[in-house]
PASEZA-177907 format. One record per residue (C-alpha): x, y, z; residue in three letters; residue number from 1. Coordinates in Angstrom, 2 decimals, padded with zeros to 5 digits. Example, Ala and Ser with C-alpha at 12.3 -4.5 7.8 and 13.67 -1.06 7.14 Angstrom:
REM residues 2
012.30,-004.50,007.80,ALA,1
013.67,-001.06,007.14,SER,2
//
This chain:
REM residues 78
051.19,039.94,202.31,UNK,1
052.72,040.29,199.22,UNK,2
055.75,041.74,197.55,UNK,3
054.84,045.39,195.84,UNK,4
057.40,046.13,192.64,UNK,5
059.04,049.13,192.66,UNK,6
057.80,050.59,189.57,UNK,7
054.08,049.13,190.51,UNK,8
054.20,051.57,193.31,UNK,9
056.39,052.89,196.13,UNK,10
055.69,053.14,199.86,UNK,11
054.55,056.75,201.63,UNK,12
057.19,058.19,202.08,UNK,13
059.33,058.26,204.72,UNK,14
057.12,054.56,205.91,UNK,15
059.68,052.21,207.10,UNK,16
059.15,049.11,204.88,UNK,17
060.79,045.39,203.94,UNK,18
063.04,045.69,200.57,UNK,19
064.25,043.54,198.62,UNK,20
067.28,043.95,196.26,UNK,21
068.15,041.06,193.52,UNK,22
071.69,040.80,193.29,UNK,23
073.33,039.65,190.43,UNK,24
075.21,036.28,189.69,UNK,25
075.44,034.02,192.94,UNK,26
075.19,036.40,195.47,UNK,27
071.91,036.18,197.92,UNK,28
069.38,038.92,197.24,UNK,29
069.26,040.38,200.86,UNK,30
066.20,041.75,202.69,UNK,31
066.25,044.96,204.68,UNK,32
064.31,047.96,205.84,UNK,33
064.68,050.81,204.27,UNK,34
062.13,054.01,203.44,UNK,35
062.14,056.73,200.83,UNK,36
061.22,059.89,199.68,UNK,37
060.65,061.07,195.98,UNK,38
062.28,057.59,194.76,UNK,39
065.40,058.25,197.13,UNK,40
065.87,055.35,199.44,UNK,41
067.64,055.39,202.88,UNK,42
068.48,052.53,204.42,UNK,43
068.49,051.66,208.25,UNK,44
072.05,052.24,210.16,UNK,45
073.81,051.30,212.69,UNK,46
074.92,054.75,213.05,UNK,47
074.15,056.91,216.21,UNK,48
073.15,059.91,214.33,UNK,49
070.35,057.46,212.51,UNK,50
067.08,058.38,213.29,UNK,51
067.01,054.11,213.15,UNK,52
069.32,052.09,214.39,UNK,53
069.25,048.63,213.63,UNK,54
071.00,045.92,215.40,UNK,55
072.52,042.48,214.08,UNK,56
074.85,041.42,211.00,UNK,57
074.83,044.54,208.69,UNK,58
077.67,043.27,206.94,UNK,59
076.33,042.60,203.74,UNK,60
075.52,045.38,201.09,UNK,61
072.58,046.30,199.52,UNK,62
072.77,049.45,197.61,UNK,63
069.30,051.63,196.86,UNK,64
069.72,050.78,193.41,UNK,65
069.54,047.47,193.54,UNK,66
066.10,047.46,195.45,UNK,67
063.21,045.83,193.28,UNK,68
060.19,044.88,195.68,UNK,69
059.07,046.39,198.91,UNK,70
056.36,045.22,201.15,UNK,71
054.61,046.97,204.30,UNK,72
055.76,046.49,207.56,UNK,73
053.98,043.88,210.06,UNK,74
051.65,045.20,212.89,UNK,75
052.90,045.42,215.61,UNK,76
052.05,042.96,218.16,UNK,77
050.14,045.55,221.04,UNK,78
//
C-alpha cells in the first residue's frame, strides 16, 4: 500500500486511516490514526469521551496541520 498526499485526495470521511505529519528540523515525523471530515482532522484520544481510544505512548504531538500523507487502514485479520 502506498502513501496517498493530502492534496491528491483525502480519505471518506469519518474512515479511520494512518497519517503522517513531516515535522520540521530534527524532529521525527510521527505516524498516527486520525480521520476527517470536510478537510477537518481528528485525531485518536486517550480520552474517555473519544469515540476511539487509543492505548500506548501518546506523548508526542502531531497537530492536524502538519499531516501530509494518509494511507487506508489494514484488513483486519478475521
Amino acid at each position: 500500500m502506498d502513501w496517498i498526499k493530502i492534496e491528491d485526495r483525502l480519505p471518506e470521511y469519518y474512515e479511520y486511516v494512518l497519517v503522517y505529519a513531516r515535522k520540521e528540523g530534527n524532529e521525527p515525523s510521527p505516524i498516527s490514526i486520525a480521520r476527517q471530515f470536510k478537510g477537518v482532522w481528528e485525531m485518536m484520544s486517550d480520552q474517555d469521551q473519544s469515540n476511539a481510544i487509543a492505548h500506548g505512548d501518546l506523548t508526542w504531538g502531531m497537530d492536524a496541520e502538519e499531516i501530509t500523507h494518509w494511507m487506508p487502514l489494514p484488513e483486519s485479520p478475521d
